[in-house]
C-alpha positions in Angstrom: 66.2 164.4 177.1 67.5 168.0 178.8 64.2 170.3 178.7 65.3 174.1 178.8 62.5 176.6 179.6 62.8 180.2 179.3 60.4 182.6 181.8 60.4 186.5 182.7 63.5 186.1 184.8 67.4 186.7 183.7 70.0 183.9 184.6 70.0 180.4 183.4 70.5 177.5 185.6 71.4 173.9 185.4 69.5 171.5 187.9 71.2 169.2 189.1 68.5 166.7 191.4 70.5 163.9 192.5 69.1 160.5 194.1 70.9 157.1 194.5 70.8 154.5 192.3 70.0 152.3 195.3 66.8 152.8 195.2 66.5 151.5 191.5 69.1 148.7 192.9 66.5 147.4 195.7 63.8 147.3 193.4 62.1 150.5 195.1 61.6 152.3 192.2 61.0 149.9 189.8 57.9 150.5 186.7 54.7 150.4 188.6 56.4 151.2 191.9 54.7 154.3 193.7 57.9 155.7 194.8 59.0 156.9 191.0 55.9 157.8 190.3 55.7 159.9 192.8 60.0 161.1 192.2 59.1 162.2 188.9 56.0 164.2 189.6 58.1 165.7 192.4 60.6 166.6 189.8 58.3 168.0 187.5 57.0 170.2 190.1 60.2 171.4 190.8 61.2 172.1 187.5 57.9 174.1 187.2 58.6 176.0 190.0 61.8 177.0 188.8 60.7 178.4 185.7 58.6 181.2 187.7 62.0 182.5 189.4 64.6 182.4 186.8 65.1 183.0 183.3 66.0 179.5 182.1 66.2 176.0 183.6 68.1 173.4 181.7 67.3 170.0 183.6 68.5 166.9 182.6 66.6 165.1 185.0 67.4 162.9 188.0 70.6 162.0 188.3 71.6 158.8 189.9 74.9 158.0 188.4 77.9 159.2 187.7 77.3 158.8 183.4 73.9 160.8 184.2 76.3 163.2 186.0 78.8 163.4 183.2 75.7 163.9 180.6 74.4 167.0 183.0 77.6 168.9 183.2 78.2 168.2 179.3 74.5 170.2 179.0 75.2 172.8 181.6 78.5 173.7 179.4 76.9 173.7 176.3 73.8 175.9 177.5 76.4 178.3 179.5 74.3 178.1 182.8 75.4 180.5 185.2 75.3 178.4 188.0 74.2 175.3 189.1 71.3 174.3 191.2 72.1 171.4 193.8 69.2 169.4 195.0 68.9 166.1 197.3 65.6 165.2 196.3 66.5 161.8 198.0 68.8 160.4 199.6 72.1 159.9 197.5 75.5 158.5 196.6 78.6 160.3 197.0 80.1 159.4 192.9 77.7 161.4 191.1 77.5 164.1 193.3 81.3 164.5 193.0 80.9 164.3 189.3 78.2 167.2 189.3 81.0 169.4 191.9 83.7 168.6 189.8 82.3 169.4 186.5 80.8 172.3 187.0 83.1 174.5 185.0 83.9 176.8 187.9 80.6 178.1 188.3 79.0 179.3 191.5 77.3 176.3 193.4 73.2 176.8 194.9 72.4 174.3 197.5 68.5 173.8 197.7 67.5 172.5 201.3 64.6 170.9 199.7 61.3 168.9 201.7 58.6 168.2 198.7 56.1 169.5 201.1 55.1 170.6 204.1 54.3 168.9 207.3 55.0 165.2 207.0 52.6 162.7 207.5 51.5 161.7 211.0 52.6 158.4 210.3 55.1 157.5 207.2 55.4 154.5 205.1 58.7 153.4 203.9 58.1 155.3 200.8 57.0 158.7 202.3 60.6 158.2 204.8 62.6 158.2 201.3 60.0 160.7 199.8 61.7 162.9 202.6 65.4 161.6 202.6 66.8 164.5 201.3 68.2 166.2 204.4 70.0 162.9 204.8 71.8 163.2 201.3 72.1 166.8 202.2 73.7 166.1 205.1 76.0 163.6 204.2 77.0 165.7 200.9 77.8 168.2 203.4 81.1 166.1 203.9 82.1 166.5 200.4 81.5 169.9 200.0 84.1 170.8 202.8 86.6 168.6 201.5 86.5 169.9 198.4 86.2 173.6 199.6 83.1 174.6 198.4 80.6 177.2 199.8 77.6 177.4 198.1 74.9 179.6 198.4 71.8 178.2 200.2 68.4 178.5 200.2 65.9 176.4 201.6 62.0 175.5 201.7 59.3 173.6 199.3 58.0 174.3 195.9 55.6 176.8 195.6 56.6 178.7 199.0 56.3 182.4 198.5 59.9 183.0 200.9 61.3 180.5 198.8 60.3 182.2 195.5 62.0 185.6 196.5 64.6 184.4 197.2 65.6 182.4 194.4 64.3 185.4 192.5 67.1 187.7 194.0 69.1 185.0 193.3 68.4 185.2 189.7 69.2 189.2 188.8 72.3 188.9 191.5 73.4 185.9 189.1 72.3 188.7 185.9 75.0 191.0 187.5 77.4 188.6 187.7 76.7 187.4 184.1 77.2 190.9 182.9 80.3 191.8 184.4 81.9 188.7 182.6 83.6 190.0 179.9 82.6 193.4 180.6 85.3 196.3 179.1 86.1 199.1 181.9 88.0 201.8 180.6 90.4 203.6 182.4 91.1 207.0 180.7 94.6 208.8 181.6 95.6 206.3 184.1 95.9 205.9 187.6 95.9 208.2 190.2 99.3 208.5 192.0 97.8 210.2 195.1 95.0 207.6 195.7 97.5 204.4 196.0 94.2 202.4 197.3 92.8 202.9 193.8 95.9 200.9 191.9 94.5 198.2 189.9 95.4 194.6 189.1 94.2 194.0 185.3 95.7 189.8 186.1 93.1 190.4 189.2 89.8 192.1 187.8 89.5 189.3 184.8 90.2 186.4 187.5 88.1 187.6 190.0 85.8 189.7 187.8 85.9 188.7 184.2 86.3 192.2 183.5 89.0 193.6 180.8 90.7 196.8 181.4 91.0 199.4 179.0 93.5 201.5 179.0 92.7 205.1 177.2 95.6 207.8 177.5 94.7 211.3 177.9 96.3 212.0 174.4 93.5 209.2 172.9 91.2 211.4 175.0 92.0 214.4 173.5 91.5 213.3 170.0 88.4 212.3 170.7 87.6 215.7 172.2 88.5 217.2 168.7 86.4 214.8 166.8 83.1 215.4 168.0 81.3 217.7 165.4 80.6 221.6 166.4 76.9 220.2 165.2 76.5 217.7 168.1 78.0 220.2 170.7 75.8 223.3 169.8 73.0 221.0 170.0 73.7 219.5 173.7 74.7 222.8 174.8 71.3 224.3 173.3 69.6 221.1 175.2 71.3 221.9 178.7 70.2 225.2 178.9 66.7 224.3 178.1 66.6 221.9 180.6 68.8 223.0 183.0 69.4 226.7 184.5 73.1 228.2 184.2 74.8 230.4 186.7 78.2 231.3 185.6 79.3 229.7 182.9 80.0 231.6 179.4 78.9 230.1 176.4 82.5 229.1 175.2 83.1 227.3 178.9 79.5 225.0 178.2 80.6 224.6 175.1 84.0 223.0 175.6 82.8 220.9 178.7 79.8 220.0 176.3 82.4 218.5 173.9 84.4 216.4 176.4 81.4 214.8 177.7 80.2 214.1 174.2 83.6 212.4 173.5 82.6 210.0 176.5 80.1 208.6 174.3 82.5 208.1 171.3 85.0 206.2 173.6 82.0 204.4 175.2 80.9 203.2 171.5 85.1 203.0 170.4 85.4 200.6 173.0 82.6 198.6 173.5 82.9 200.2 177.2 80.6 199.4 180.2 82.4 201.1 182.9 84.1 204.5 182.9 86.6 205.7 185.4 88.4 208.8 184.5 91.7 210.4 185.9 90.3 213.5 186.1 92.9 215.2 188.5 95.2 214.3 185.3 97.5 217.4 184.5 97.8 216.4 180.7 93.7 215.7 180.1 93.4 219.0 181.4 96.1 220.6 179.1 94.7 219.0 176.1 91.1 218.6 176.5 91.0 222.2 178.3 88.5 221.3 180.8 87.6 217.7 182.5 83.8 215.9 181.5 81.7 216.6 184.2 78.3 217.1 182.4 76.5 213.5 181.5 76.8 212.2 178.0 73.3 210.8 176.6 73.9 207.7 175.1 76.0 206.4 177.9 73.5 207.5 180.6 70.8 205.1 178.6 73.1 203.1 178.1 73.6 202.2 181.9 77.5 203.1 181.6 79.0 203.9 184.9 81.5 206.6 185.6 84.2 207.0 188.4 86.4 210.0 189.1 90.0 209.8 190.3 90.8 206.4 188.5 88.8 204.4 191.1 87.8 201.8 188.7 87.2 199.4 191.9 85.0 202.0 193.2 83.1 202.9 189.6 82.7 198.8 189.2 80.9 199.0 192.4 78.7 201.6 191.4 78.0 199.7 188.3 76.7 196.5 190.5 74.5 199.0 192.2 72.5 200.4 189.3 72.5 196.9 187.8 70.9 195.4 191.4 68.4 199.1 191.7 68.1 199.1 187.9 68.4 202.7 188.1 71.1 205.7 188.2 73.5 205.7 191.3 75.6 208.5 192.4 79.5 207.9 192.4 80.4 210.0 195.9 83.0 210.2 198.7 82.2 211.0 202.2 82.9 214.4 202.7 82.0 215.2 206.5 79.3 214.3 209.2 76.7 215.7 211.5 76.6 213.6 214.5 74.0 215.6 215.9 71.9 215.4 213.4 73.3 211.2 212.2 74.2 212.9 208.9 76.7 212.4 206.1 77.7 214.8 203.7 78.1 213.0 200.5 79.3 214.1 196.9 81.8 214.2 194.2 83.2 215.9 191.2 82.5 214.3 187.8 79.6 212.5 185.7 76.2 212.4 187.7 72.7 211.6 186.0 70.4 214.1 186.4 67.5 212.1 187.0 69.0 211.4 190.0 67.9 215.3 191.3 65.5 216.5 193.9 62.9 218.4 193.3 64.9 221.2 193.3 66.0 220.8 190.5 69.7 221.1 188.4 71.8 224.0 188.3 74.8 223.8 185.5 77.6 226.0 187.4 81.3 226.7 187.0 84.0 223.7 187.6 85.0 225.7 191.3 87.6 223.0 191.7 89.3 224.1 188.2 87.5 227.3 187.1 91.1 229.5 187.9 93.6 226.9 186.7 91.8 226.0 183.2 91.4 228.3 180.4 87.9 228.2 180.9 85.6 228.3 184.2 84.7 224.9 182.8 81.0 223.0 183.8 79.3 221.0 186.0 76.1 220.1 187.7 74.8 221.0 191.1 72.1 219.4 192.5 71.1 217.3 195.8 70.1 213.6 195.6 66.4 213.1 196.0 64.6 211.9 199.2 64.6 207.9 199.7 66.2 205.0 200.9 69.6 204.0 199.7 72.6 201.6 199.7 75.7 202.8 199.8 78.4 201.0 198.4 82.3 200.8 198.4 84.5 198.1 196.3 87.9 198.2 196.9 90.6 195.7 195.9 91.8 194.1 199.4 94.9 192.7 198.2 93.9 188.5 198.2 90.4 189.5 197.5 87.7 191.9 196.4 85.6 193.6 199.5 82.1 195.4 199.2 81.3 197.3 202.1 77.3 198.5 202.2 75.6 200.3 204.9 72.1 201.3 203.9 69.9 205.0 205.3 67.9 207.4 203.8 69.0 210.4 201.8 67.2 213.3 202.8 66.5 215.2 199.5 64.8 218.6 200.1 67.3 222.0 199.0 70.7 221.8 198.2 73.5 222.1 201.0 76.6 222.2 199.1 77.8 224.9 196.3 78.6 223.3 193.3 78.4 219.6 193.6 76.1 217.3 193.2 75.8 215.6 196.6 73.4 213.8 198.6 72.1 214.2 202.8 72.3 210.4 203.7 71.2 209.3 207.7 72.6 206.1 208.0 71.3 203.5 209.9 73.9 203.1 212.2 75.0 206.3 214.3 77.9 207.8 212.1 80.1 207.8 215.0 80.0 204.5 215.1 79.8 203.7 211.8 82.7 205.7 210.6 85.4 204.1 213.0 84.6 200.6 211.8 84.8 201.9 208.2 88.7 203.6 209.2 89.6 200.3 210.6 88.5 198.0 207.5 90.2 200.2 204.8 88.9 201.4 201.7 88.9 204.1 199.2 86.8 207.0 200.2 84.6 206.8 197.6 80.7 205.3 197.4 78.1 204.7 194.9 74.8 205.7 196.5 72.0 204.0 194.8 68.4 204.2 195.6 66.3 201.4 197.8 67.4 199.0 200.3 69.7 196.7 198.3 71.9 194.9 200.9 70.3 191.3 200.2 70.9 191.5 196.6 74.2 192.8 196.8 75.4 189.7 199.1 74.0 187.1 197.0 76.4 189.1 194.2 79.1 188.7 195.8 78.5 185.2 197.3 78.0 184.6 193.8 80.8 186.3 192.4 83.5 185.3 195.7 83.6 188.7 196.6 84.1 189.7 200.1 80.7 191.3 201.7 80.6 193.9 205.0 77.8 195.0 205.7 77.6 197.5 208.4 74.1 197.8 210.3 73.0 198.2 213.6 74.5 195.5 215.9 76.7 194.3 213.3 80.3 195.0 215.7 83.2 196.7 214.9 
């Protein structure tokens, strides 16, 4: 009988404990023999430890043949497990195991390098040798992973081992990430952008490699939308920035207008069903028919947990997506704009759709679109602000050609007063020297654009994409060129 649990975590799991039928075969494990006495409390204690790091375990129980095999993966389908857990709680035969790779559905793989406890016995018995045997099924399994090609992920250690725990539990929100971007909706509004070639994007590609749809909004769609929202909503988010927020420059008409086409985010966000938002805002058209691009930040979306992009970088905005997902908080969508390499500084920032939350104590300033305010009819508005003081991740996805490639370095952003007119923008010292680290980022390739997203979150990230057969680079001290 499959016994699913549900605990505090996120992802569900199948667990697949596998042990040769050998032992039954021999007699070893026969009723009122020790040794399956002492399999199934092992199991059990296992399953119980599971519960505590993920959100659901489906386990069918030991599985010793390949019918019990074929029975697992027919649960694990119906239950929609996001990945499977691998363990050799014994040794093992090679069938089932094949059955349980095979049958998996496509779904990442978890290898478990699992001892039942700690420091074996001075001297063992037969049984306590076979209690221990699974490093010899995880060995010899090793054989048929690599002829089938598989990598899993591994972790290793006993039940109940605090190392162990964490990092299962990692496991379990990188596997959340991955479960949300499958079937995720990522709209593209007005198109690519024909000067950033490195931001082109494969729709074939993102829902093979992704599960993500592309949406494709045109700036006409965009537009409408613009004209839809009601003059009540606008006068009422306008009313709400200036009470939050101070304004230098910008009329009432200008705040107005770019009030409306950030409102319209949310309607296209809801139209949709959207999750990710990366807008061509360099777009000659959406500024000819909206009047001025959306670089305020719309309210449902922001709660929402919608991310937004500039220049059509969906790679970049998806990125920035798996970032607040793995901080569970806002990120910043940037580009590296210069450095200090006195002071092991980069200058980082971008035009567009920024949470405020994300500010420094000093504060928000809504100021004139300076990139646009001469070649629209109005000044337009934004926000300036600098990124508040703390650790961060900085994050680049970027469409390699054969494969997808996350490049993270991690620092601290130095918060304090503003240093830039009119952005929002962040001080980040990263943790290499940024002579150093900006060759080896000019020598990978990628767009120039980064999500910054608060806390050290370069473990998480790499189980994502070991997860999700993403490419990771991770570019810290000693790491080479």
């Amino acid at each position: 009988m499959v016994e699913r649990v549900t605990r505090a975590g996120n992802a569900t799991i199948g667990l697949a404990a596998v042990c040769a039928a050998w032992f039954k075969e021999v007699g070893l494990q026969g009723e009122g023999k020790g040794l399956a006495g002492t399999l199934q409390r092992d199991y059990q204690a296992m399953v119980e430890f599971l519960r505590r790091c993920f959100g659901a375990v489906v386990a069918p129980g030991v599985i010793t043949t390949t019918e019990e095999a074929e029975r697992a993966a027919s649960d694990f389908e119906v239950a929609s497990v996001d990945a499977v857990l691998l363990v050799h709680i014994m040794w093992n035969e090679d069938q089932p195991l094949i059955s349980v790779l095979e049958n998996r559905g496509g779904r990442p793989l978890i290898l478990w390098h699992y001892r039942p406890a700690g420091a074996f016995p001075p001297y063992l018995k037969t049984d306590d040798l076979f209690r221990y045997s699974g490093t010899v099924g995880a060995l010899q399994g090793s054989a048929v992973l690599q002829r089938l090609g598989i990598e899993p992920v591994m972790v290793a250690g006993m039940p109940g081992e605090a190392e162990l725990a964490a990092e299962l539990r990692q496991l379990d929100r990188a596997l959340s990430i991955r479960h949300d971007f499958l079937g995720l909706r990522a709209g593209r509004i007005a198109g690519m952008c024909d000067a950033m070639t490195g931001t082109a994007v494969s729709p074939e590609a993102l829902r093979a490699r992704l599960g993500v749809q592309l949406v494709e909004i045109s700036a006409q769609e965009y537009a409408a939308a613009c004209q839809s929202v009601s003059q009540g909503r606008v006068r009422a988010f306008a009313h709400d920035a200036k009470a939050k927020f101070a304004v230098e420059g910008v009329c009432d008409a200008s705040l107005e207008l770019a009030s409306r086409n950030t409102l319209a985010l949310d309607d296209l966000v809801a139209r949709h069903g959207l999750g990710v938002v990366a807008i061509q805002d360099l777009d000659p058209d959406l500024h000819r028919l909206a009047g001025v691009r959306p670089c305020l930040c719309p309210p449902i979306s922001a709660e929402l947990g919608v991310a937004f992009g500039m220049e059509s970088d969906l790679h970049a905005t998806l990125g920035l997506l798996a970032c607040m997902k793995a901080a569970g908080a806002p990120a910043m969508y940037t580009e590296v704009f210069t450095f200090d390499p006195r002071a092991n500084t980069l200058l980082m920032g971008h035009a567009g759709v920024h949470d405020p939350r994300l500010a420094a104590a000093s504060g928000v300033t809504i100021v004139p679109d300076y990139e646009y305010r001469h070649a629209d009819i109005v000044e337009g508005a934004w926000q300036e602000f600098i990124l508040r003081e703390g650790p961060v991740t900085c994050a680049s996805l970027y469409d390699a050609g054969d494969r997808y490639r996350l490049t993270v370095f991690e620092g601290e952003s130095l918060g304090g007063e503003r240093r830039l007119q009119g952005f929002a923008h962040a001080v980040v010292r990263p943790d290499v020297q940024v002579e150093e680290l900006l060759p080896r980022l000019l020598r990978r390739g990628m767009t120039q654009h980064f999500a910054v997203a608060p806390g050290r979150l370069s473990g998480l990230l790499a189980k994502w994409c070991r997860l999700s057969d993403i490419e990771f680079c991770s570019e810290q001290r000693g790491s080479g060129a």
